[in-house]
C-alpha positions in Angstrom: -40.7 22.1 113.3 -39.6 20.9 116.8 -39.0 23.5 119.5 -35.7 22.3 120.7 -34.8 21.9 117.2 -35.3 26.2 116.3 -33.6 26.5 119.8 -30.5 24.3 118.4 -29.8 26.1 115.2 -30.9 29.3 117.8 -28.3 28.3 119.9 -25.2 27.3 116.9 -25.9 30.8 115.6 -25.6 32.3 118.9 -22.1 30.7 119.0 -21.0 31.4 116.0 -22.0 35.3 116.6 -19.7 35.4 119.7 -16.8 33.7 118.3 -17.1 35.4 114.8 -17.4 39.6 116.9 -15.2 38.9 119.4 -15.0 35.6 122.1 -13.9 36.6 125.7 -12.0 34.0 127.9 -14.8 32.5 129.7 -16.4 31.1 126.3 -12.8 29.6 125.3 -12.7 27.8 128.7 -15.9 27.0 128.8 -15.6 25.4 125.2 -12.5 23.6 126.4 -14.0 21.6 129.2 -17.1 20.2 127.6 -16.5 16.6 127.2 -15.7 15.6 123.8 -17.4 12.5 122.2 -14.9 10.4 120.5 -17.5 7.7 119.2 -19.0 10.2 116.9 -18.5 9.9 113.5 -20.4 12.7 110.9 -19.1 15.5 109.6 -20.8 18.0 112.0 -20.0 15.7 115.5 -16.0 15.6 114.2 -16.5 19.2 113.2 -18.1 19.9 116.8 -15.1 17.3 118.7 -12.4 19.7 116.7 -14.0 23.1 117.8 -13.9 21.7 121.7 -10.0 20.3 121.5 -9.2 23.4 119.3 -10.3 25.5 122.6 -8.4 23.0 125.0 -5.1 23.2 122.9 -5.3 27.2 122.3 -7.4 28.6 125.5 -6.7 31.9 125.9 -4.3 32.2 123.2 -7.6 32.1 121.1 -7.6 35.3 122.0 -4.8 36.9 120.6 -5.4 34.7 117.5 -8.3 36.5 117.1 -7.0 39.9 117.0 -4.1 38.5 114.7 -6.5 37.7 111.6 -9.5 40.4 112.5 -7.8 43.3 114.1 -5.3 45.6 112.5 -5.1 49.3 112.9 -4.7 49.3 108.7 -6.4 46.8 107.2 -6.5 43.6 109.1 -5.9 39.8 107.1 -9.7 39.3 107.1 -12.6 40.9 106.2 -15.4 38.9 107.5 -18.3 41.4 106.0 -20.7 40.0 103.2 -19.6 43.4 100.9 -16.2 42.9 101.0 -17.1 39.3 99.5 -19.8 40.1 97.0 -18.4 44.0 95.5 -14.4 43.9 96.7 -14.7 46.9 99.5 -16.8 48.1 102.8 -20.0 49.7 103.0 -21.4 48.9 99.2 -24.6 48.3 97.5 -24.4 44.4 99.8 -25.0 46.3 102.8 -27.6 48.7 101.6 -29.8 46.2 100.5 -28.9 44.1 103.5 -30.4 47.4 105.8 -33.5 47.5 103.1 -34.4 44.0 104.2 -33.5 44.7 108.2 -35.5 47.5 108.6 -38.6 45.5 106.9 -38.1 42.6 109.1 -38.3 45.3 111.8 -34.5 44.7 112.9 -32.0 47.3 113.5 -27.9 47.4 114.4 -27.6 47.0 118.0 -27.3 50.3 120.0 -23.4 50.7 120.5 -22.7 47.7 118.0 -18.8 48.1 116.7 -19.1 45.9 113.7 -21.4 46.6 109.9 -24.3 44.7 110.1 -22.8 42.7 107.1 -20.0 41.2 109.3 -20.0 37.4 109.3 -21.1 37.4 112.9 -23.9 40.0 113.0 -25.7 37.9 110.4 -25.3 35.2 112.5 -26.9 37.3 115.2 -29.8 38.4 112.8 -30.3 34.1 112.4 -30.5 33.6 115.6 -32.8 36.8 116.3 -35.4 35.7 113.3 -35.5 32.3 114.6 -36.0 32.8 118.5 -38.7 35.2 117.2 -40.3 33.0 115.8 -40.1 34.0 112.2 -41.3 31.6 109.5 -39.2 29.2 107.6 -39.8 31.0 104.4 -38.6 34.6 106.1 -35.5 32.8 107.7 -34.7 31.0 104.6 -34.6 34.3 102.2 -32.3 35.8 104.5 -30.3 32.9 105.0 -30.2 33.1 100.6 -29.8 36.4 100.3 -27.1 37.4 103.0 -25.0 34.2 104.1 -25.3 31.2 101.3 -23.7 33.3 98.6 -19.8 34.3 99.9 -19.5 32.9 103.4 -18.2 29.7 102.3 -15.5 31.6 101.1 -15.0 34.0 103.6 -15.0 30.7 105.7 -12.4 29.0 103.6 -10.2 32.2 103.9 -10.3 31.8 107.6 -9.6 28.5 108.1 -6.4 28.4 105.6 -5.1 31.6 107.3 -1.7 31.8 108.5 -1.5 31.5 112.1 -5.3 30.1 112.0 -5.8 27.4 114.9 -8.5 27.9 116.6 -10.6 30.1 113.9 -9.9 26.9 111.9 -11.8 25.1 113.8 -14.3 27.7 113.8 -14.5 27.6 110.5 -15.4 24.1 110.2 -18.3 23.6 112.1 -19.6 27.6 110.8 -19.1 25.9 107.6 -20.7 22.4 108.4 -23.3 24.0 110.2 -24.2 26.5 106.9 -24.4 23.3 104.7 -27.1 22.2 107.3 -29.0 24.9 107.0 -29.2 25.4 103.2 -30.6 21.9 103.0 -32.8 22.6 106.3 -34.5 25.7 104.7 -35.1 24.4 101.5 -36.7 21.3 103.0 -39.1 23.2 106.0 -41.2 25.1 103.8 
């Protein structure tokens, strides 16, 4: 496979990682004046032209629309964690096998990390870690299988029909658009 097309799907995991734990104000204004590209017309380009405009329309209020639906000194509105999906609570069998398959991939949480390794975001990390590594299509496409294809389109759904959702719709979308991409991608790059 292309170079610059691992670093793409490299990079789209990387953004999705720091929107998904946590964006900070320069990555809103920095998503806000890229240029958008009206001419484009597929799902992922619209999907893309949405995220951009979403960031000019919100800026930093992206922010506090992110602590809204994450953050919550009880239990917040979403749970962006692969267990919470797949067994209905934190810190279940999801996440233990999840650790089995780190730790044999040689990957660890990082060192003063806040968030389960099964968060929506740290998997996203992990992508983008076993792909700049170099890891083969076969070892990227079992964790893609086993740890993202089978509840994130819901946990994506949930966040983009949130109340108060603007931005993390957008979000949403192209995470959503993008996953579609990369179940076909990994079952076609042996």
């Amino acid at each position: 496979m292309p170079l610059q097309e691992e670093q793409g799907r490299a990079d789209v995991y990387a953004l999705l990682a720091a929107l998904l734990l946590g964006p900070d104000a320069q990555l809103i204004a920095s998503l806000a004046a890229l240029p958008r590209n009206e001419a484009l017309q597929d799902e992922p380009e619209l999907a893309w032209n949405e995220l951009l405009a979403a960031a000019q329309r919100c800026g930093p209020q992206a922010l506090q629309e992110y602590d809204a639906l994450f953050i919550a000194a009880g239990t917040p509105r979403l749970n962006p964690y692969q267990c919470h999906y797949l067994a209905g609570w934190l810190m279940d069998k999801p996440l233990a096998a999840l650790r089995d398959d780190l730790r044999r991939l040689g990957l660890a949480r990082a060192p003063g990390a806040t968030e389960l390794e099964d968060h929506l975001g740290a998997l996203c990390e992990t992508m983008r870690v076993l792909i700049a590594s170099g890891r083969s299509a076969a070892v990227q496409q079992e964790f893609f299988e086993r740890h993202l294809a089978g509840w994130s389109a819901r946990c994506l759904q949930d966040i983009a029909t949130a109340p108060g959702a603007d931005f993390y719709r957008a979000v949403a979308t192209v995470a959503q658009t993008f996953f579609e991409q990369e179940a076909m991608h990994v079952t076609t790059h042996p």
